[in-house]
SERO-4910 file (N, C-alpha, C, O; in steps of 0.05 Angstrom, whole numbers):
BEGIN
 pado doro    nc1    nc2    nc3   cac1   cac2   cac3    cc1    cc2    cc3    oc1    oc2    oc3
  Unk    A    443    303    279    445    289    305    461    263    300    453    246    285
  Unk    A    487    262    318    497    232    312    495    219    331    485    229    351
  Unk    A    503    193    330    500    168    350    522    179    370    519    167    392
  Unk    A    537    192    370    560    201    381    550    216    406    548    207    428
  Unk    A    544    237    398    529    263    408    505    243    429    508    239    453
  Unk    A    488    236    418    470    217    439    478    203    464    467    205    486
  Unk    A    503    187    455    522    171    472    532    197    495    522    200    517
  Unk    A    543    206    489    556    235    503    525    243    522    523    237    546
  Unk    A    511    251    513    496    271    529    474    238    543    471    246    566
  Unk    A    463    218    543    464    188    562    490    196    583    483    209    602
  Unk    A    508    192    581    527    178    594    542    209    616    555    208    637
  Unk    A    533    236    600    537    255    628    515    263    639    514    283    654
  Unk    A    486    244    631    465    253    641    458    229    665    441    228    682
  Unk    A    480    210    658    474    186    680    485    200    704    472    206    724
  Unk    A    524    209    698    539    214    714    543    244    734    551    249    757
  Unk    A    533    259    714    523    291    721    551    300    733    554    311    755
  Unk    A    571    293    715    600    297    719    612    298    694    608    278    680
  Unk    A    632    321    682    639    321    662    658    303    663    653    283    649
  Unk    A    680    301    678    700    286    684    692    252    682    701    237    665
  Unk    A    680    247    696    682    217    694    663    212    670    666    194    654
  Unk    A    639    237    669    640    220    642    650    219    619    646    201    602
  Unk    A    670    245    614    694    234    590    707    215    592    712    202    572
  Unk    A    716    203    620    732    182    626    718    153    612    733    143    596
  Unk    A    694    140    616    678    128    607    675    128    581    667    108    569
  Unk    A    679    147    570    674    160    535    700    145    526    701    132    506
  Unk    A    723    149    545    746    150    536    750    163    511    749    154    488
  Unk    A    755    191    520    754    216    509    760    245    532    754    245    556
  Unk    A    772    264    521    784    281    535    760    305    544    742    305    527
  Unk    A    758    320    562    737    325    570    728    350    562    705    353    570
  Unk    A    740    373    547    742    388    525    724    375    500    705    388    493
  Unk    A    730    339    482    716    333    468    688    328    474    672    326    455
  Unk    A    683    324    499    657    309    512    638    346    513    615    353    508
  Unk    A    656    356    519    634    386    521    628    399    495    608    412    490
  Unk    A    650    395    479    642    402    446    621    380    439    602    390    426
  Unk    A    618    353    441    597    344    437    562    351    447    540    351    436
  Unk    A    574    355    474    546    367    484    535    394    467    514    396    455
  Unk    A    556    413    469    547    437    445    534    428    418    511    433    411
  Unk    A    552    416    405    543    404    382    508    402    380    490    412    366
  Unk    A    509    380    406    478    365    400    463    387    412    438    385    409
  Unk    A    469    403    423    446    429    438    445    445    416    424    457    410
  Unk    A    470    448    402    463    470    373    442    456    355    428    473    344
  Unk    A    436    435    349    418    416    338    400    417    332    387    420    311
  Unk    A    397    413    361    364    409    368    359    431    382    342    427    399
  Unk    A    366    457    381    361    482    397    355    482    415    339    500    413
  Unk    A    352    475    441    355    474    467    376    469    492    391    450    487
  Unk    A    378    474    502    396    476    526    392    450    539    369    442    543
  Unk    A    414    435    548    402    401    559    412    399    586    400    384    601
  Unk    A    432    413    595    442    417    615    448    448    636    462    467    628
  Unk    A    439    447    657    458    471    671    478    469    678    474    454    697
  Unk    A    500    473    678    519    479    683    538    504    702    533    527    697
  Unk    A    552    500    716    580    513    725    596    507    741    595    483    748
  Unk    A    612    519    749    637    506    766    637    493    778    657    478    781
  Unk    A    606    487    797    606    468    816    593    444    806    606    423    810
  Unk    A    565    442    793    544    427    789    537    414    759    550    426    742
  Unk    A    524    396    750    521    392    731    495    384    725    497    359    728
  Unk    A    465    391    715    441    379    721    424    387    697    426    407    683
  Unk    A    401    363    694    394    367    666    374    397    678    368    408    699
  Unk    A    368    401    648    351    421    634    323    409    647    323    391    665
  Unk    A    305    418    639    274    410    639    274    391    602    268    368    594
  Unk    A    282    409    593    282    397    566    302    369    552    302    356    531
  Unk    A    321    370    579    347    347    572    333    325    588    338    301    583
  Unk    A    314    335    609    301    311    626    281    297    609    279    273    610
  Unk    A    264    312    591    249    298    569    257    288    550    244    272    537
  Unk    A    289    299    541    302    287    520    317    259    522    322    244    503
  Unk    A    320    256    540    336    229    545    320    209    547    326    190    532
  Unk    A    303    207    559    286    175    549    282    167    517    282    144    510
  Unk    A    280    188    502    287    196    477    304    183    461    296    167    444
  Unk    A    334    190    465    358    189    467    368    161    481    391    153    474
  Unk    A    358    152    493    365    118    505    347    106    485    357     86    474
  Unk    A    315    114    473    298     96    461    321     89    433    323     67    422
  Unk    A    334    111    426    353    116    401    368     96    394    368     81    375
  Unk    A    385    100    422    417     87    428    407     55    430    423     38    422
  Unk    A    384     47    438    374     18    440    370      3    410    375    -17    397
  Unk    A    358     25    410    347     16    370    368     10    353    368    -11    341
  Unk    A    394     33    347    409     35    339    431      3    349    444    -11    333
  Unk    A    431      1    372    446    -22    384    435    -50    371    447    -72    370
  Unk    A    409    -43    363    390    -79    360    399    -76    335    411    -95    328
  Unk    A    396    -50    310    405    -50    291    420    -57    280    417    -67    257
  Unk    A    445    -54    294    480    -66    288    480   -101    291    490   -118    276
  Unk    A    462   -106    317    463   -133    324    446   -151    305    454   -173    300
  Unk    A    426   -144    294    405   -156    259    428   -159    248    434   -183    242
  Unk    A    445   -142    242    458   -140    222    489   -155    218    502   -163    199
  Unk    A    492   -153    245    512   -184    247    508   -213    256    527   -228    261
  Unk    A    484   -219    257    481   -236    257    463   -247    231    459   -271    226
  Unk    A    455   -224    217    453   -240    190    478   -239    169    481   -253    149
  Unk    A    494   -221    178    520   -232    162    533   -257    174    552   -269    163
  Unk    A    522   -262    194    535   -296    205    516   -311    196    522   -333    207
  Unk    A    498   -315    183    474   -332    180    451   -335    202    433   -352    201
  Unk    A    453   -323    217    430   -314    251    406   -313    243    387   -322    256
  Unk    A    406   -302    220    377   -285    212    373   -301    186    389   -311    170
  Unk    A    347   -298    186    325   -302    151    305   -325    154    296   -336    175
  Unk    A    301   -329    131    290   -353    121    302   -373    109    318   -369     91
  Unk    A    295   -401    122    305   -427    103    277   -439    102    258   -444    118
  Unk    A    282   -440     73    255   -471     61    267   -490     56    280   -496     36
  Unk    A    260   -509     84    261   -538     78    239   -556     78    219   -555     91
  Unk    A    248   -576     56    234   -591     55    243   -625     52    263   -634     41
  Unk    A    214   -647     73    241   -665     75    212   -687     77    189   -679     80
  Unk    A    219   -718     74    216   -732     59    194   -737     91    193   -718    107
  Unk    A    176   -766     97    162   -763    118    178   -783    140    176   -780    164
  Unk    A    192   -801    130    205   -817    147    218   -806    160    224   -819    180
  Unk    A    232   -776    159    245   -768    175    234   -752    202    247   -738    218
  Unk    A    205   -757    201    193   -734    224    204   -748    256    202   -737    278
  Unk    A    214   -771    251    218   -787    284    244   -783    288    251   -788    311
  Unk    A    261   -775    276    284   -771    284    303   -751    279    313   -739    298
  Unk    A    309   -745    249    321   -725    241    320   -704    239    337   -688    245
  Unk    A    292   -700    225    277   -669    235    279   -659    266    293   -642    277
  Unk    A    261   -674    273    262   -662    303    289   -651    317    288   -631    330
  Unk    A    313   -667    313    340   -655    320    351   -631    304    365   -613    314
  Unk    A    343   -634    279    350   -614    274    341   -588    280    356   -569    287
  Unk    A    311   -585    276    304   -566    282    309   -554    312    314   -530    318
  Unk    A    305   -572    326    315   -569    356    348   -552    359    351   -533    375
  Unk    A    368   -563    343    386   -550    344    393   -519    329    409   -504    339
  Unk    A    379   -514    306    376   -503    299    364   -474    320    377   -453    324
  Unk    A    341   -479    329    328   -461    349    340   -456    369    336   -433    377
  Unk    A    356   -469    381    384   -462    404    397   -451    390    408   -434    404
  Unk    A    404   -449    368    432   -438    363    427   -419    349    447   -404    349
  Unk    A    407   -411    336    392   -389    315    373   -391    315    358   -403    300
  Unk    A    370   -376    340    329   -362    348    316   -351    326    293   -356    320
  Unk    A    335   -334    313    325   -319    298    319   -332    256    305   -325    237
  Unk    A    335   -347    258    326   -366    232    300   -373    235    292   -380    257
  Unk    A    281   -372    211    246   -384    217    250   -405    188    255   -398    165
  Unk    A    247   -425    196    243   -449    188    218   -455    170    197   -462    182
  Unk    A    218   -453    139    189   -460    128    186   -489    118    191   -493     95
  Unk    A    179   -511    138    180   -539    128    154   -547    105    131   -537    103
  Unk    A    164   -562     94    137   -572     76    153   -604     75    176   -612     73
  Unk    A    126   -617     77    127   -655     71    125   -657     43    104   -653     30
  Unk    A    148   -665     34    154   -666      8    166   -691    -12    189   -686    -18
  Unk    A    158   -711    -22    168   -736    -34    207   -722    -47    214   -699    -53
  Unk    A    219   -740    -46    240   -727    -50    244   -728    -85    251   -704    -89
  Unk    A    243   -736   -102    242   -726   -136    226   -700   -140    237   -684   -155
  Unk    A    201   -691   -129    193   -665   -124    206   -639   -110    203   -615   -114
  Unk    A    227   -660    -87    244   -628    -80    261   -623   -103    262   -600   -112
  Unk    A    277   -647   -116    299   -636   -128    282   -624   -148    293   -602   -152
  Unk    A    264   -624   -162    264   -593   -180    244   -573   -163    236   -555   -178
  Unk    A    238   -572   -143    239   -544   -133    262   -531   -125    266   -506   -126
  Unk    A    280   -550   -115    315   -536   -113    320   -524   -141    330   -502   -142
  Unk    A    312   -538   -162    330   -523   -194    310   -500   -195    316   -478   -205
  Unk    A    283   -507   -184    260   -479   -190    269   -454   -168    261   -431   -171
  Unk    A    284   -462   -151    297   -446   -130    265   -437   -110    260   -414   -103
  Unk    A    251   -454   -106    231   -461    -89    241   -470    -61    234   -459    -41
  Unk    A    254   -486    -62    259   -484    -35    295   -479    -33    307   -471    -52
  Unk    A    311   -487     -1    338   -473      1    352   -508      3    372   -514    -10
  Unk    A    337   -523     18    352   -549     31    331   -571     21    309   -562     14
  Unk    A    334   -590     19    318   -620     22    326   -647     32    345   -659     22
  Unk    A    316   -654     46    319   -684     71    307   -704     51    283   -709     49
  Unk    A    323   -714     38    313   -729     12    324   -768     16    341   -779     29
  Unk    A    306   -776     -1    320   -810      8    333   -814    -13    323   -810    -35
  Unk    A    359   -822     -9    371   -828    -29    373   -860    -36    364   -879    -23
  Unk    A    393   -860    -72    404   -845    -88    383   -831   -104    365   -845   -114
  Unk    A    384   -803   -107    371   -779   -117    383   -769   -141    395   -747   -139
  Unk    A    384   -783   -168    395   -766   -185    378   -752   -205    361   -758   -222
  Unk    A    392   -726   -194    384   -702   -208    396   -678   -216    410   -662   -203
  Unk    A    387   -679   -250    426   -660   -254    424   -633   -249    407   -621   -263
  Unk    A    440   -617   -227    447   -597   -216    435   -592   -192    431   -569   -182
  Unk    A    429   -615   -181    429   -605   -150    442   -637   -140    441   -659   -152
  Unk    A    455   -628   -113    473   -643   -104    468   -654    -75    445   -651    -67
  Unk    A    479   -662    -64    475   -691    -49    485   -690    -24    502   -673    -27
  Unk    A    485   -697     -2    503   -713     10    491   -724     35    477   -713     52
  Unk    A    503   -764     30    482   -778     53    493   -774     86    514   -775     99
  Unk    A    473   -770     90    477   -766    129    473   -794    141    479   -792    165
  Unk    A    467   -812    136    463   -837    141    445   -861    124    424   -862    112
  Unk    A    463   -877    130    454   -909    113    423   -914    124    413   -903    143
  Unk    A    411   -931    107    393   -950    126    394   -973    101    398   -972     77
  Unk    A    389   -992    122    385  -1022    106    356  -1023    101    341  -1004    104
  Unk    A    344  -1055     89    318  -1051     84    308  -1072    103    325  -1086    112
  Unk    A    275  -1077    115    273  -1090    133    243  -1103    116    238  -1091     95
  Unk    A    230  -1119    122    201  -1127    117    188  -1131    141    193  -1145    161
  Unk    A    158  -1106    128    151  -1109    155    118  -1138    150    110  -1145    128
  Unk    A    114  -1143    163     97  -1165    174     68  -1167    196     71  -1162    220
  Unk    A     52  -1172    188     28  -1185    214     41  -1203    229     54  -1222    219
  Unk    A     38  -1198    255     56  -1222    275     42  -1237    275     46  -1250    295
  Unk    A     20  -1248    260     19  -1276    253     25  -1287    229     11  -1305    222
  Unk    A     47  -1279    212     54  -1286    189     75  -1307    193     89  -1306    214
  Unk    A     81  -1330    173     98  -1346    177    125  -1337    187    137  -1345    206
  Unk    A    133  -1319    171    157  -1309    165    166  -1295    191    190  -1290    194
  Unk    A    147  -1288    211    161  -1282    237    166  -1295    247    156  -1291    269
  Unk    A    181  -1318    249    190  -1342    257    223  -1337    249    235  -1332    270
  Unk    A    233  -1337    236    255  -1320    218    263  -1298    227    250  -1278    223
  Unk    A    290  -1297    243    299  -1277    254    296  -1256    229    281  -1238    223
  Unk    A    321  -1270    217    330  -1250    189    313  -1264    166    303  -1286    170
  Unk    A    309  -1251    140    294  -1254    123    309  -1248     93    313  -1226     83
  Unk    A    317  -1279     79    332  -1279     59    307  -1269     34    284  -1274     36
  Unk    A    320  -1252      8    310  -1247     -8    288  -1270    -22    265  -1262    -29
  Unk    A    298  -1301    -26    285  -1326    -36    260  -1319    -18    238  -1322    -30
  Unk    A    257  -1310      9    238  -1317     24    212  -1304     17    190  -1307     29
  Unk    A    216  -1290     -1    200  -1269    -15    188  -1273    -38    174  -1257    -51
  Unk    A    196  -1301    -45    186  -1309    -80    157  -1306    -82    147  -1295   -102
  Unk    A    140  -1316    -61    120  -1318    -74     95  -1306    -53     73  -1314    -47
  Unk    A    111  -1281    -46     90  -1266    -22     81  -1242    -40     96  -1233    -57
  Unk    A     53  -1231    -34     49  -1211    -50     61  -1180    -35     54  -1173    -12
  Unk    A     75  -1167    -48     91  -1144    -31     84  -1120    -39     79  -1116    -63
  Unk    A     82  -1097    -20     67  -1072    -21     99  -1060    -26    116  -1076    -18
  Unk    A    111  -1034    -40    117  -1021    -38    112   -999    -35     88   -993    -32
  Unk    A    133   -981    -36    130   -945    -47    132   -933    -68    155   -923    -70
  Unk    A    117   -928    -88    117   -927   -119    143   -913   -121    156   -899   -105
  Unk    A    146   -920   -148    178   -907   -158    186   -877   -165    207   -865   -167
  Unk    A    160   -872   -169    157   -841   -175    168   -824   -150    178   -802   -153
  Unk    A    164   -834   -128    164   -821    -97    190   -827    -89    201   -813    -72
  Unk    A    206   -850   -101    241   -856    -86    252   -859   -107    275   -855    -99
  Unk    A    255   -865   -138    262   -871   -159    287   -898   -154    285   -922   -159
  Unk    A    312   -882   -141    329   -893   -140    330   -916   -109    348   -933   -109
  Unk    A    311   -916    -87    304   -940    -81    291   -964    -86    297   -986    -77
  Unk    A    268   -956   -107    254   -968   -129    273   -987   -143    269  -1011   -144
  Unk    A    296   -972   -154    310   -983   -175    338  -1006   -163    350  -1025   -173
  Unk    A    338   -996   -143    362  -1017   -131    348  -1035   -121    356  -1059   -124
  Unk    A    324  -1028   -108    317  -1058    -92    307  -1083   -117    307  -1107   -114
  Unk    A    297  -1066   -143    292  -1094   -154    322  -1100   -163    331  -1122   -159
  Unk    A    329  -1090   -170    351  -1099   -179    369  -1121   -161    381  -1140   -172
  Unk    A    369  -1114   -133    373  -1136   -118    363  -1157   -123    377  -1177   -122
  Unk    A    341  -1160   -128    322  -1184   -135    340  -1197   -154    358  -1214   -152
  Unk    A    332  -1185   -168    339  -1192   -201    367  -1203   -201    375  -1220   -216
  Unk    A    376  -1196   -188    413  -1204   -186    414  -1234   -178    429  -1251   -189
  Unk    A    390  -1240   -152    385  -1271   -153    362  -1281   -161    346  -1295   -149
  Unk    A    361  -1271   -195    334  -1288   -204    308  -1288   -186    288  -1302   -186
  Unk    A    313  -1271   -174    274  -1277   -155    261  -1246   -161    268  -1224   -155
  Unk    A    228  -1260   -181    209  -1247   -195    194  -1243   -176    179  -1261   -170
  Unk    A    193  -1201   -151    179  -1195   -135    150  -1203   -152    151  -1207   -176
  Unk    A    115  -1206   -134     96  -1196   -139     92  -1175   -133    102  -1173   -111
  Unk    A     83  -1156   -138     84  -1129   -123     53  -1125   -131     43  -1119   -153
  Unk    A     38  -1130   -104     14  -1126   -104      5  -1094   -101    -17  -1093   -111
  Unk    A     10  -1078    -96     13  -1047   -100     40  -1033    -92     59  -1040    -79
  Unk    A     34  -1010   -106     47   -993    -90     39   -972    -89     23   -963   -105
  Unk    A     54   -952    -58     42   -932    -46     49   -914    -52     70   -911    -64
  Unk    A     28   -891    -42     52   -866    -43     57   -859     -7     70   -840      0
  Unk    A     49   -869      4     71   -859     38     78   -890     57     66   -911     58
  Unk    A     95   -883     64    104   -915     77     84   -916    106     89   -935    120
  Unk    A     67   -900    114     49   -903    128     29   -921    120     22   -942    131
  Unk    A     16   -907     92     -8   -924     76      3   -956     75    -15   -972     77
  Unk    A     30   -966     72     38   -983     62     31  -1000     90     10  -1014     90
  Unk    A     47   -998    111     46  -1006    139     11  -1010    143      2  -1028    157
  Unk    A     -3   -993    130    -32   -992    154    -43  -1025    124    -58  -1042    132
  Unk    A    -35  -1026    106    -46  -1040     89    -32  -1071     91    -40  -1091     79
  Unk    A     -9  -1069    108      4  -1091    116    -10  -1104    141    -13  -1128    144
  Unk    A    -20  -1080    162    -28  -1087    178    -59  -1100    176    -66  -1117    191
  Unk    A    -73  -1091    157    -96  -1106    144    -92  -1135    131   -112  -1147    123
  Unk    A    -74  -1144    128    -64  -1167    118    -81  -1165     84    -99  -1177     72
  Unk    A    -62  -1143     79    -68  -1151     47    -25  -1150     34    -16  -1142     12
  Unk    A    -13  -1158     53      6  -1162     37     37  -1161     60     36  -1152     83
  Unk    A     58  -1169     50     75  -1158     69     85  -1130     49     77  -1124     27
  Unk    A    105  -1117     67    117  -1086     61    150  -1091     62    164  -1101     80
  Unk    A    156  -1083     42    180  -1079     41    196  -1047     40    195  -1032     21
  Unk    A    207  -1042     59    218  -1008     64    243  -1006     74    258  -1025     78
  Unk    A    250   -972     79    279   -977     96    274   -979    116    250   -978    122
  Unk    A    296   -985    139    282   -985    166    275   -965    187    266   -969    210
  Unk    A    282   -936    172    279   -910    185    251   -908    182    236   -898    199
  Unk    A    240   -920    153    215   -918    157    185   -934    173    160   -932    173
  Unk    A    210   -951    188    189   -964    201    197   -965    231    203   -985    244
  Unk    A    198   -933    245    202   -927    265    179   -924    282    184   -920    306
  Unk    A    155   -925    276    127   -925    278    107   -950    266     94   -950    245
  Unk    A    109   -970    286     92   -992    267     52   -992    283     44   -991    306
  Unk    A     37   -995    256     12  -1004    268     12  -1029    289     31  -1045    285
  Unk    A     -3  -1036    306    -16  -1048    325    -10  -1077    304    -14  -1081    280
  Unk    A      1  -1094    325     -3  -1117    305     21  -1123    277     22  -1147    271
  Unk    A     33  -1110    266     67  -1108    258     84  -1109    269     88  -1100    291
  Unk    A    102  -1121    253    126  -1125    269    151  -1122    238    145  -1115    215
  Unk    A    173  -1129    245    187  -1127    212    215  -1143    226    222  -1146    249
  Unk    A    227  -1154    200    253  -1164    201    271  -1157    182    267  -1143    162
  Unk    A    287  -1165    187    316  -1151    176    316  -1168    141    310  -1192    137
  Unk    A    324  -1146    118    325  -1168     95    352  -1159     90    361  -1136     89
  Unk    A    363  -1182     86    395  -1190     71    393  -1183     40    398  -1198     21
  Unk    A    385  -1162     41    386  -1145      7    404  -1120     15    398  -1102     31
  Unk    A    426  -1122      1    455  -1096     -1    447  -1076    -11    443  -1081    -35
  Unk    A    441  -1055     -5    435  -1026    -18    461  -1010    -18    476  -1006      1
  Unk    A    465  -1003    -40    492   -989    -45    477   -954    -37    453   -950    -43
  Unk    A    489   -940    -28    487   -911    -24    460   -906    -24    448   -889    -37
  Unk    A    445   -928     -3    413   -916      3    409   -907     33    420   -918     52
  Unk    A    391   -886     34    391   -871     62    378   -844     57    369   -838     35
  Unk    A    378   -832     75    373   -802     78    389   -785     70    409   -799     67
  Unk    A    395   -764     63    413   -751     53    406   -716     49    385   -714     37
  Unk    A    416   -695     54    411   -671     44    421   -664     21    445   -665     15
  Unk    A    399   -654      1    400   -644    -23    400   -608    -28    386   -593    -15
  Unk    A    415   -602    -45    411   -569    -46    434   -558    -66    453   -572    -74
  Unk    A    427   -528    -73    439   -533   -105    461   -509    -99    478   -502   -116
  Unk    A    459   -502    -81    485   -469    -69    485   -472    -45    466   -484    -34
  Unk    A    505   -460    -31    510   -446     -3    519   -412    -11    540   -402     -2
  Unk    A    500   -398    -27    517   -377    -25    508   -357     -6    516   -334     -4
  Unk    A    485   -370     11    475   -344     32    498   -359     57    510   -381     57
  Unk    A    495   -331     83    509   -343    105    497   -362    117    509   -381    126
  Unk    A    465   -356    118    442   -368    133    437   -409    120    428   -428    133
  Unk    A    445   -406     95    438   -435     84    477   -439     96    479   -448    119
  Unk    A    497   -435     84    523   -437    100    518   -454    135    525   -477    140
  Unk    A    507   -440    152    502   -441    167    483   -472    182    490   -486    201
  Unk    A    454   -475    161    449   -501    164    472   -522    153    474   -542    167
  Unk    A    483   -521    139    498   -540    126    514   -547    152    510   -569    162
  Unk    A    535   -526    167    544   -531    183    538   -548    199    551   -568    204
  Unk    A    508   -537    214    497   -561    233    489   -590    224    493   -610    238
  Unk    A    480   -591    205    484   -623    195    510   -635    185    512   -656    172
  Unk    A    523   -623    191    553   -631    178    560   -637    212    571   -659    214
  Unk    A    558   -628    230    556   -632    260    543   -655    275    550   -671    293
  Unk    A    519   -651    261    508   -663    277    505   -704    256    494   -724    264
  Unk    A    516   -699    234    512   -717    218    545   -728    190    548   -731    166
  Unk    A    563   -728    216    591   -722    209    590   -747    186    574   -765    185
  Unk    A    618   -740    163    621   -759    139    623   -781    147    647   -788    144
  Unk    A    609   -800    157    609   -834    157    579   -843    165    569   -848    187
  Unk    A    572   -844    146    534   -849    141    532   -879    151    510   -889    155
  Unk    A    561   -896    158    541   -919    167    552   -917    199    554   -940    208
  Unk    A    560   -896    221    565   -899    238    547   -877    237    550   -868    259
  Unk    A    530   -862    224    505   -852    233    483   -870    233    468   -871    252
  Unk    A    483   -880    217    463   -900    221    453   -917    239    430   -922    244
  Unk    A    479   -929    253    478   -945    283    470   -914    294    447   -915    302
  Unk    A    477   -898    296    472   -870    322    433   -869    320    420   -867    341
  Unk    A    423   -871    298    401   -855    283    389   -882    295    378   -877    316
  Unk    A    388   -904    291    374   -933    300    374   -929    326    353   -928    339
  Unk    A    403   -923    338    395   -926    371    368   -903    379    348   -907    393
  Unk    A    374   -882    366    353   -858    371    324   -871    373    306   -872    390
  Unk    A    326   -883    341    297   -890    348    277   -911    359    253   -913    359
  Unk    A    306   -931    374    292   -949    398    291   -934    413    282   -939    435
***
């Protein structure tokens, strides 16, 4: 039985005309009746009556065709799986992405993602970013929404947007008086960070900023989520120093200001170690779209978002 033969005996069982329905076949009407034979020699039954004047199903062609459409449907969805996972339409992606990004970047992405490929299923996990990059080399996950700079040898990089660093504050702290907030202003406050283990390479630049002008942070803890940090700022056991994506969500009672510390290539960034499926091809695309090469005119985009 071919897809052929099916098509043929649908399409003169709609029209109950040999003629137009070869015409429709686009096929000569001699081929359209050898097909009907074909599929009646088959399946041993007779599907049609026939003669000079009339053309009408069988008893048995009237049971066969709901049949024969259930076929031609299946077979049609079949072809369609199948090009759209050779376009990247279809599968699984495991991403995994850092938590500062749940207010802005995630959400768009995934949002775009689901418009444009229903059929992609998304397996997210909240993930510190030095932990994605070796599940990328463990080939654990496909993508990672990582804070950069991320070095890690053989999986690769690229930032979607800057962020500067900001300190956040109890609005009754001196220092909210101070639009902007020079590094000196920090000598002798006790400061929460985000342990180094969890950003390495934000860790490492920001003291280093310090250090460039002689000023010895206290670093009264550090965290592991820039939430914990914020809710422990907001207890007044310290101020917080972070990026400012991460402080798109402040506790009751915080507030933050801008610090005049230069971060060379710090931000958000996607990490991942191949594109050789269509489906990972495919996300790349949309963040390449939606997060075009100039990370600090994303950055103003990504700030406006999150006022």
């Amino acid at each position: 039985m071919e897809l052929k033969h099916l098509r043929a005996f649908a399409t003169l069982a709609e029209e109950l005309h040999f003629g137009r329905a070869a015409a429709r076949l686009h096929i000569v009407q001699p081929a359209l009746s050898a097909q009907i034979r074909a599929l009646e020699e088959d399946i041993g039954a007779l599907l049609f009556e026939r003669d000079r004047h009339r053309v009408e199903l069988t008893e048995e062609g009237a049971l066969f065709l709901p049949e024969a459409l259930a076929t031609l449907r299946q077979a049609a969805r079949a072809r369609e799986v199948l090009q759209q996972a050779a376009a990247g339409e279809v599968g699984v992606l495991r991403l995994a992405f850092v938590s500062s990004t749940l207010s802005h970047l995630l959400p768009r992405l995934v949002r775009t993602l689901e418009e444009r490929y229903p059929r992609i299923e998304l397996e997210l996990k909240d993930m510190p970013s030095l932990p994605q990059g070796r599940a990328l080399l463990d080939n654990a996950l496909d993508f990672g929404l990582v804070r950069l700079p991320l070095n890690v040898p053989g999986v690769l990089t690229r930032m979607l947007f800057e962020e500067s660093l900001v300190v956040a504050l109890r609005q009754d702290h001196p220092l909210c008086n101070q639009r902007r907030l020079q590094p000196r202003d920090l000598a002798e406050a006790r400061v929460l960070v985000l342990a180094r283990k969890f950003a390495p390479g934000l860790y490492d630049q920001m003291l280093a900023g310090f250090q460039r002008r002689k000023i010895t942070l206290t670093i009264a803890r550090e965290m592991g989520e820039f939430t914990t940090q914020l809710a422990l700022v907001a207890a007044g056991l310290g101020i917080g120093i972070l990026p400012s994506g991460a402080a798109s969500a402040l506790p009751a009672g915080v507030v933050t200001r801008p610090l005049n510390l230069a971060m060379s290539g710090a931000g958000i960034g996607v990490a991942w170690t191949g594109l050789e499926s269509p489906r990972k091809r495919a996300l790349m695309q949309v963040l390449d779209e939606l997060y075009p090469a100039d990370p600090k005119a994303n950055a103003a985009l990504t700030a406006a978002m999150v006022e």
